[in-house]
C-alpha positions as a Markdown table, in Angstrom:
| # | Residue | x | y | z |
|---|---|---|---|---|
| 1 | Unk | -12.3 | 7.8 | 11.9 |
| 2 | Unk | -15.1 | 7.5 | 9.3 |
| 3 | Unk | -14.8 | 3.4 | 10.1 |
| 4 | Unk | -15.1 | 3.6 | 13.7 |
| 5 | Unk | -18.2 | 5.2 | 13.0 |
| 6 | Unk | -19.8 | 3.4 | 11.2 |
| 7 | Unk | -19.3 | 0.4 | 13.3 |
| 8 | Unk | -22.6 | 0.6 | 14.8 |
| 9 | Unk | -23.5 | 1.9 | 18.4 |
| 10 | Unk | -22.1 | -0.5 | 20.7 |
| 11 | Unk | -19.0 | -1.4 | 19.0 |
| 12 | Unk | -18.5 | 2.8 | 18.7 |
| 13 | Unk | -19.0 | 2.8 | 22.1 |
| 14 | Unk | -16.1 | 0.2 | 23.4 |
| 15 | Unk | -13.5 | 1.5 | 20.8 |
| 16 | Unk | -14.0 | 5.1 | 22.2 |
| 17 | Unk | -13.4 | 3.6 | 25.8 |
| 18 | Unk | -10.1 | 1.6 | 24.7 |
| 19 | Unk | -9.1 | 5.1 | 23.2 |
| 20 | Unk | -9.9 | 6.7 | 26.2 |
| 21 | Unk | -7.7 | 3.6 | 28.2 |
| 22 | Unk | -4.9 | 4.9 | 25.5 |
| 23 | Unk | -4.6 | 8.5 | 26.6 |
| 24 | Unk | -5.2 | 7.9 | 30.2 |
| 25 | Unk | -2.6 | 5.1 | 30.3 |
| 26 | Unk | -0.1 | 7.2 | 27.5 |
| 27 | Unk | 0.9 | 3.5 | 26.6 |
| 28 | Unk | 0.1 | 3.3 | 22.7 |
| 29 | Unk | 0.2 | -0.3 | 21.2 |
| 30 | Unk | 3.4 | -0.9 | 19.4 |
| 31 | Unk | 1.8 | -1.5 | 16.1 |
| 32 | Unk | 0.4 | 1.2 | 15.9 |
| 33 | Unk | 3.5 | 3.3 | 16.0 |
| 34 | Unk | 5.0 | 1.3 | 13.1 |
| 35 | Unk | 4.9 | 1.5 | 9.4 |
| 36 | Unk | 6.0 | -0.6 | 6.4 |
| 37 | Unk | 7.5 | 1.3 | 3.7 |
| 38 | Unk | 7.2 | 0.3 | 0.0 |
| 39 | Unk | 8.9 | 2.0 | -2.6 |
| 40 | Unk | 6.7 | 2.9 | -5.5 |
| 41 | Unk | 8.9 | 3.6 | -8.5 |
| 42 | Unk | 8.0 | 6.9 | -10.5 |
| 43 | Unk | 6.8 | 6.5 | -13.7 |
| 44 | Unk | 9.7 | 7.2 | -16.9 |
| 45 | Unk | 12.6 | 6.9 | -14.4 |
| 46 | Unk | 15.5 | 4.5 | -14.6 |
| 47 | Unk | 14.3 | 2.1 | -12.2 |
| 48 | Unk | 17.9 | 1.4 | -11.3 |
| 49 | Unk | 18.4 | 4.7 | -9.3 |
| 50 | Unk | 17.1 | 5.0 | -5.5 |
| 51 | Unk | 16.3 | 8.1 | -6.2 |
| 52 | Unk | 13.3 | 7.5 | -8.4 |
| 53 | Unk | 11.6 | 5.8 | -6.1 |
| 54 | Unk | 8.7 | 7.4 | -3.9 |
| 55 | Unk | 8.4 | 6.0 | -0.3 |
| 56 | Unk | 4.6 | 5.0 | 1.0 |
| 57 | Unk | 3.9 | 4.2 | 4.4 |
| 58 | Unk | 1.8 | 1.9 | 5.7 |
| 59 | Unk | 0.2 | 2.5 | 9.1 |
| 60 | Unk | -2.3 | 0.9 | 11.5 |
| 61 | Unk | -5.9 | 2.4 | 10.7 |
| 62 | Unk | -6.6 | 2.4 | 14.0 |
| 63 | Unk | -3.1 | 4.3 | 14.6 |
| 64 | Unk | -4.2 | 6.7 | 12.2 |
| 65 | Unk | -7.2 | 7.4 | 14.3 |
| 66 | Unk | -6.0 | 7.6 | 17.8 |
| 67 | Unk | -3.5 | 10.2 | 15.7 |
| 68 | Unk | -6.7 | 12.4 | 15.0 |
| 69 | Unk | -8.2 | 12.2 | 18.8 |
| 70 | Unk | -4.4 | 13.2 | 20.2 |
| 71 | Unk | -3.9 | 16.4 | 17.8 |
| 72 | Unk | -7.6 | 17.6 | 18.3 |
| 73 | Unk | -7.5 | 17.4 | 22.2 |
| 74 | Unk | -3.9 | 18.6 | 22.4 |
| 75 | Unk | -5.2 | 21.7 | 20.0 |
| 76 | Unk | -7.9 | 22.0 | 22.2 |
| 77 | Unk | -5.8 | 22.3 | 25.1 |
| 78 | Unk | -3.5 | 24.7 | 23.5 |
| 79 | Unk | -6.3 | 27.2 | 22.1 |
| 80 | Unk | -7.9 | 27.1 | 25.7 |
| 81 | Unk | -4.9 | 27.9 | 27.6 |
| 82 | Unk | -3.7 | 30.8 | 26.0 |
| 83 | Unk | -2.0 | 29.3 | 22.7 |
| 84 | Unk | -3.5 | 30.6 | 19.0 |
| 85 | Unk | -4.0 | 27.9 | 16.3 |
| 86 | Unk | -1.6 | 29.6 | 12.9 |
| 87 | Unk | -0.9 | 26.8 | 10.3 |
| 88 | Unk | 1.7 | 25.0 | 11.1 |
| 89 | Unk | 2.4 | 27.1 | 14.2 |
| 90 | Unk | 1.4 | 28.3 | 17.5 |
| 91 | Unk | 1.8 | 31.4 | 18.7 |
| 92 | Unk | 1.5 | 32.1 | 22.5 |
| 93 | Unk | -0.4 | 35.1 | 23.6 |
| 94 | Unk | 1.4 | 37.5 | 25.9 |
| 95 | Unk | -0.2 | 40.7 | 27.6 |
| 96 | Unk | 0.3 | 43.4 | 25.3 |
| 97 | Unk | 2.2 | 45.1 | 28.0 |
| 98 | Unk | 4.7 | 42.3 | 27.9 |
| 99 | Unk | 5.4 | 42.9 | 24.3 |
| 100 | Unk | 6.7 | 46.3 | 24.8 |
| 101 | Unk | 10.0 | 47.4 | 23.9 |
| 102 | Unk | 12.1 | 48.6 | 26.5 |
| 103 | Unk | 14.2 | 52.0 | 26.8 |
């Protein structure tokens, strides 16, 4: 996000409004839901095994940013409409009378 910043005023301006385009339309460009993966082999390991091999992914900067903007308004959403924010979890909020065990 930190480049989209600092891209000046203007240019801030239209890449906010393609975002905005993004959500409204739910159509996200295929690129950006694509990756290349190169395997980095680990240091001291046979480099003849698979297994010693550590997958990176590649992604779209842009991708990456549009990520950020979906997870914070879909958190938002969440925490406003009755959904608490746990790490790696949500928990829904129920009337207390609703959590009551019955006879």
């Amino acid at each position: 996000m930190e480049y989209i910043q600092n891209l000046g005023p203007n240019a801030f301006e239209t890449v906010w409004t393609f975002f905005n385009l993004i959500w409204n339309s739910g159509i996200v460009p295929a690129e950006w839901r694509t990756s290349i993966i190169i395997p980095i082999h680990k240091k001291d390991k046979d480099p003849n095994m698979f297994q010693k091999y550590i997958p990176i992914s590649l992604t779209s900067i842009t991708g990456k940013a549009i990520e950020k903007i979906v997870v914070r308004r879909l958190n938002h959403y969440l925490e406003t409409n009755g959904f608490i924010a746990v790490p790696y979890l949500l928990i829904n909020m129920l009337p207390e009378s609703m959590c009551q065990r019955r006879p």
